[in-house]
N, C-alpha and C positions, 0 to 999 in steps of 0.2 A: 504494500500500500504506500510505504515511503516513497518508493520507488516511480511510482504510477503520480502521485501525487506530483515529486518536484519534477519530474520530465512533462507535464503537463504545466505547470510554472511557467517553466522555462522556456517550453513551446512559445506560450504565449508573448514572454517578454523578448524571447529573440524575433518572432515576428513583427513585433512592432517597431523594431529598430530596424534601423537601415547599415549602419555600419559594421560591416567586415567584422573589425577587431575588436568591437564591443561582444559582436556575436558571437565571435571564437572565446572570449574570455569568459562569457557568459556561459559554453557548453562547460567549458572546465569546471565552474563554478557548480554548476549543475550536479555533476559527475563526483565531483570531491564532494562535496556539501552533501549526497544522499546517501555517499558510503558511511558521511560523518555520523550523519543522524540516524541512522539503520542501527551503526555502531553502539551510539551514547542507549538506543534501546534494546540492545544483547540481540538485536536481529543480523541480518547477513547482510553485510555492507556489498558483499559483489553481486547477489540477487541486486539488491537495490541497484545498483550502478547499472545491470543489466536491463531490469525495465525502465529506467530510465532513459537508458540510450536508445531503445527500442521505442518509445513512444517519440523519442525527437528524431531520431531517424524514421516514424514514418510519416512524421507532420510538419518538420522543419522544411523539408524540400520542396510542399505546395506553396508553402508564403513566404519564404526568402528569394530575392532573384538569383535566378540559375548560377550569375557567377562567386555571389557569395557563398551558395552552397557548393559547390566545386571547390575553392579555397577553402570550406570547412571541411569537408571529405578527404581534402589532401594534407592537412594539417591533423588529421584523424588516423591516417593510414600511414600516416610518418610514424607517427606516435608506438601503431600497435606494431610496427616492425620494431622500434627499436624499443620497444616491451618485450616482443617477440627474440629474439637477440639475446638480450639482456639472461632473459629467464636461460633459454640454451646454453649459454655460457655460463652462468651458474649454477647450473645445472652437471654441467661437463665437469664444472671444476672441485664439485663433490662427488664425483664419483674414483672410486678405488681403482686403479687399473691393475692392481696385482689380482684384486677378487675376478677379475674378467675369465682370467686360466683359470682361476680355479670353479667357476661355474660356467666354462665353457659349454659342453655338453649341455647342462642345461639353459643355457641361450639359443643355442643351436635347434633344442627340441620345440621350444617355446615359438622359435622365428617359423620354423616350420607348419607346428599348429595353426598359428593367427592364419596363416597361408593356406593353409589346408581350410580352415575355416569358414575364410572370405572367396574363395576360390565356391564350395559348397553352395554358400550361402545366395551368390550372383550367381554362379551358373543355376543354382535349381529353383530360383527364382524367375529368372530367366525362362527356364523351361515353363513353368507356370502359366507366366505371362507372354507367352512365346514373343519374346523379344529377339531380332537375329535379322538374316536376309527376309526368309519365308515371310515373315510379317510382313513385309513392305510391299509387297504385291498387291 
């Protein structure tokens, strides 16, 4: 509800402005402020930042002009790469590389499985939904 609640806010006051960099400051705002508040009530600040951004990304783009929202999308997509980044490489940098030999084998079973898996799971779906050439006819 945090969530719902400031991404509709913010909807609104980014819409009525015109400026770029009000607007971009304003989603941040947005964004930090609903994880805060989620937070200070033991609820889940990334739920909240989730609906959040999903309520101004699917209202923000009818009422800002196209080229502010393009500037807000690419200042968006910057962001989640070097979030994205970030995490990987800290990620990498916790992990053990002596433990890799010693649960090699089971890496190895594991990469398999997922494979074997998803491999299942698309093709007999597939089959299902006869998804392929034949369908196209």
């Amino acid at each position: 509800m945090i969530g719902l609640s400031v991404g509709y806010l913010f909807y609104k006051l980014v819409s009525f402005l015109d400026d770029k960099f009000i607007q971009m400051i304003l989603t941040f705002i947005a964004m930090y402020g609903s994880y805060q508040i989620a937070s200070s009530f033991y609820g889940s600040g990334i739920i909240s930042v989730a609906v959040a951004g999903i309520i101004m990304g699917n209202f923000v783009p009818r009422t800002v002009p196209q080229r502010n929202f393009e500037d807000l999308s690419m200042v968006w997509e910057f962001l989640a790469f070097i979030v994205t980044s970030i995490s990987f490489i800290l990620i990498g940098m916790d992990v053990n590389i002596s433990l890799l030999g010693q649960y090699s084998l089971a890496i190895i079973l594991s990469i398999f499985t997922v494979l074997a898996a998803r491999a299942t799971s698309v093709y007999g779906l597939a089959g299902v939904f006869k998804v392929g050439k034949d369908s196209c006819s």
